[in-house]
N, C-alpha and C positions, 0 to 999 in steps of 0.2 A: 311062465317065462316064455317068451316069444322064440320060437326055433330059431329067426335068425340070429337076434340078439347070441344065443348060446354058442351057435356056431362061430358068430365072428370073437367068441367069447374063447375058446379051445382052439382056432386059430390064431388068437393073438399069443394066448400062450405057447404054441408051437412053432412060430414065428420067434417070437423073444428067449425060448431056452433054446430054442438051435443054436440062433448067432451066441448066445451066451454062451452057450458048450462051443461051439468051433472055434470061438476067440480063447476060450483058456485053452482047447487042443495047441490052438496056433502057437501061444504062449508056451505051452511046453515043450514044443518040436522046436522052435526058435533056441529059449535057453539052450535046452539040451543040446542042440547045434551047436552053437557057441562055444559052450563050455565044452564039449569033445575037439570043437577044430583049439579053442587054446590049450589045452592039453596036449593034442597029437601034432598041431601046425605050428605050435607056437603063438599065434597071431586068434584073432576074434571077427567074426563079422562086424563089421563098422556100424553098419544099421543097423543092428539084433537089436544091439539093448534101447535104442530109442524106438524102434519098433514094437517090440515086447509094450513097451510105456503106453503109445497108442493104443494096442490093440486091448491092454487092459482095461481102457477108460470108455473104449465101446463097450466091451463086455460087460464093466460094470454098469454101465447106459442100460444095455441088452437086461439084464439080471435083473436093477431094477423094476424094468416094467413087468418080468416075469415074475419076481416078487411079488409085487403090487395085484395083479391079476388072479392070484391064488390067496391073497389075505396071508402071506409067510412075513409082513414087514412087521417092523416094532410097532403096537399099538399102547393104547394105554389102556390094559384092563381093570382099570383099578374104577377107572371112570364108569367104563362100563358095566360094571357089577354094582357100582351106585344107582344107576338111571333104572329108573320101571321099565319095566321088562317092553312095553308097548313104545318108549324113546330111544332102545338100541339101533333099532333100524334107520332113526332117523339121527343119531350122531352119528353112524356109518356115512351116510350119505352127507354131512356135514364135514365130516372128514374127505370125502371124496370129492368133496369141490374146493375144501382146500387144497388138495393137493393136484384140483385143474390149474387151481391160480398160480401153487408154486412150479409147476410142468411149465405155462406159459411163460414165467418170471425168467426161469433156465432159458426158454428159448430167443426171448429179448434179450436178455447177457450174452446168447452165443451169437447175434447179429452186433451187436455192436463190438465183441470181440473179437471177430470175424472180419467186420470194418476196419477196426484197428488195426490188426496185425495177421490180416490173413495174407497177404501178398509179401508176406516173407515165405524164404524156401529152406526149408527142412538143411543142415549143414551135412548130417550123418545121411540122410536119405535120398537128399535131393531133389523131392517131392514138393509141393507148395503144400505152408502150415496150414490153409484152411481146410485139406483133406482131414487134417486130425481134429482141430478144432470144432468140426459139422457133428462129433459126437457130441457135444452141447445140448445142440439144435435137436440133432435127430434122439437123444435124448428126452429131452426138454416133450419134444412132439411124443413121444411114446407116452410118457408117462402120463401126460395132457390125455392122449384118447382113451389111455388105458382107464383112467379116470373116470371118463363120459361114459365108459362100457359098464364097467363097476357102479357107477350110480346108477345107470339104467336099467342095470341087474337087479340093484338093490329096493328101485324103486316099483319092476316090474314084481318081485317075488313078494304076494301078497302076507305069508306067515313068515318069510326070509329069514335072520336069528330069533325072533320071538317064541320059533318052535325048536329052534337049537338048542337055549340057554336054558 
């Protein structure tokens, strides 16, 4: 496996579980805000709870690719414990370009979403909606390179699961 490949390979992972862990922090200092000022003020943050909603949906953007990166997402082992041991590596890498195509699909849905109704303005926030909306996109983009990285992984490691399984 080529050292840079690896490196940008534990970078991406480290890149995608940070924002992933910081957005569920955020998430829970937000709620938890909330729910103490209505309890003790009476009253709630206005933006919490649409805020919270956003920051979820990057997270789970962020999560995604960190998933995807480490082989933690749902596969179909059923498949692969059929295939000869010498076509594992290459449904991997079939898998992995499906899932370039569905990364880019997300990202074209998040442009012409974006087009649509991005220059509406948040009512609770006040923000413009295509701040939230770019999780899509930037989404969409993770999961797309995370993709390119993984199959170049898979294609670079010459015994890759063949010596796993």
């Amino acid at each position: 496996m080529s050292p840079l490949l690896a490196r940008l390979h534990r970078g991406l992972i480290l890149f995608n579980g940070s924002l992933a862990g910081l957005a569920m922090v955020l998430i829970f200092l937000l709620v938890a805000g909330n729910a103490f000022a209505r309890y003790t003020f009476g009253g709630s943050i206005t933006w919490g709870e649409d805020t919270a909603i956003y920051l979820m949906i990057y997270g789970l953007m962020f999560g995604m690719s960190w998933a995807y990166l480490q082989d933690k997402h749902i596969g179909f082992d059923l498949i692969r414990r059929l295939l000869p041991t010498r076509w594992v590596r290459w449904q991997a890498v079939a898998v992995d370009l499906i899932v370039l195509v569905v990364g880019i699909g997300l990202m074209v849905s998040a442009v012409e979403f974006i087009a649509a109704r991005g220059g509406r303005t948040s009512s609770s926030t006040g923000m413009p909606m295509w701040l939230f909306q770019a999780s899509m996109l930037i989404g969409g983009g993770l999961l797309s390179f995370s993709a390119l990285v993984m199959g170049a992984l898979r294609l670079c490691d010459q015994h890759g699961e063949e010596s796993s399984s």
